[in-house]
C-alpha positions in Angstrom: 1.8 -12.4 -3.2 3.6 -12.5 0.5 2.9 -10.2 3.3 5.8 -9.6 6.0 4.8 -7.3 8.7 7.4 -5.9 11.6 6.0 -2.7 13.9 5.0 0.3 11.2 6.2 -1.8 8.2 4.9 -3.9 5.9 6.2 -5.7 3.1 4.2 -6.8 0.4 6.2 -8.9 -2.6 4.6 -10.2 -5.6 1.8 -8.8 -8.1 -1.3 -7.9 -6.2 -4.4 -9.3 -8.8 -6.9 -10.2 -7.2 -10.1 -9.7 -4.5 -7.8 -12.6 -2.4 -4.8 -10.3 -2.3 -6.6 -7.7 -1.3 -8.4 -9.0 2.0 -5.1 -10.2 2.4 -3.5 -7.1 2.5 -6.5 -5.5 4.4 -6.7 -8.1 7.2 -3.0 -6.9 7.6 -3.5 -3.4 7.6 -6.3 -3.7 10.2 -4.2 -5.7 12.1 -1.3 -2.8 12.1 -3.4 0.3 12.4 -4.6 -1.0 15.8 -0.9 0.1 17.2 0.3 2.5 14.5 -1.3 5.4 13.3 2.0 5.9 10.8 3.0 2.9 8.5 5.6 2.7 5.5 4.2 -0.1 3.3 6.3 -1.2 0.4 5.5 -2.4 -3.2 8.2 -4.7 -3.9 7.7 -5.9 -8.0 4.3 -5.7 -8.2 2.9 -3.8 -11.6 0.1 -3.0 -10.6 -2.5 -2.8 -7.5 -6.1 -3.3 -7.5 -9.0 -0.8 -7.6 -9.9 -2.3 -3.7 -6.3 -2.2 -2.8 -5.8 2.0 -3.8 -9.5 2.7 -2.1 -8.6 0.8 1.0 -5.5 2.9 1.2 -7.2 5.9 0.6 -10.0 5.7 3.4 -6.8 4.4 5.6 -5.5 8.0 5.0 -8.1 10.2 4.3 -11.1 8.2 7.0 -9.1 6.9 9.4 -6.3 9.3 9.7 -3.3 6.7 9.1 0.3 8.8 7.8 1.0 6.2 5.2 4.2 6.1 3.1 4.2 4.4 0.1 7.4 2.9 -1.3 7.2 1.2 -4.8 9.8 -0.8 -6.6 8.1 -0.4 -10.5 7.9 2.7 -12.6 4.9 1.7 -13.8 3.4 1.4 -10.9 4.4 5.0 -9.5 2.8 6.2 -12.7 -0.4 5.1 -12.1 -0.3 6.8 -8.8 0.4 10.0 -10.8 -2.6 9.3 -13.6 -4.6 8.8 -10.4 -2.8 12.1 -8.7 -2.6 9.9 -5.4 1.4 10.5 -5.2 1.5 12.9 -2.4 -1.6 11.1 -1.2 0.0 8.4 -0.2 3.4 10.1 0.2 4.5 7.4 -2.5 8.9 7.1 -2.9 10.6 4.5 -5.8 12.6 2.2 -4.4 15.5 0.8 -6.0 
C-alpha cells in the first residue's frame, strides 16, 4: 500500500489489509486534517478496507467534522459501503 498526499487529497494505491496500513493511513489523515477540514481521498485498486480504516473515517466525519469524499476504483468495494449504508456518509463516487 502507498500513500501520496498533495493539499486536500490523498491517494492511497494498493489493498489496505492490515493494522500497519491503517496507522499508515491515519498518521496521514491526522497530518491533513490539521489544514483541511474538506479532503477527497481515493481508493485506487484496493478490494477491500479494514474495519479500523471505515471507523477512522467515520469519527473523521461524524467527531471531528471533516467533509470527506470518497472516490473508489473497485465495485466491490463501493458495495460494501452500501451493505454498511456508509455511501452518502462518506460521499463515496467510482472512479474509472
Amino acid at each position: 500500500m502507498n500513500i501520496l498526499m498533495q493539499d486536500d487529497i490523498t491517494h492511497i494505491t494498493g489493498n489496505i489489509k492490515s493494522i500497519n496500513d491503517f496507522e499508515k493511513i491515519q498518521l496521514a489523515l491526522e497530518k491533513q486534517i490539521k489544514t483541511h477540514k474538506k479532503i477527497k481521498l481515493f481508493f485506487i485498486d484496493s478490494l477491500s478496507i479494514t474495519s479500523s480504516v471505515i471507523g477512522y473515517l467515520n469519527k473523521l466525519v461524524q467527531g471531528d467534522k471533516i467533509d470527506l469524499e470518497l472516490f473508489v476504483s473497485n465495485k466491490s468495494l463501493i458495495e460494501l459501503l452500501k451493505d454498511l449504508k456508509l455511501t452518502d456518509v462518506f460521499k463515496v463516487k467510482l472512479i474509472k
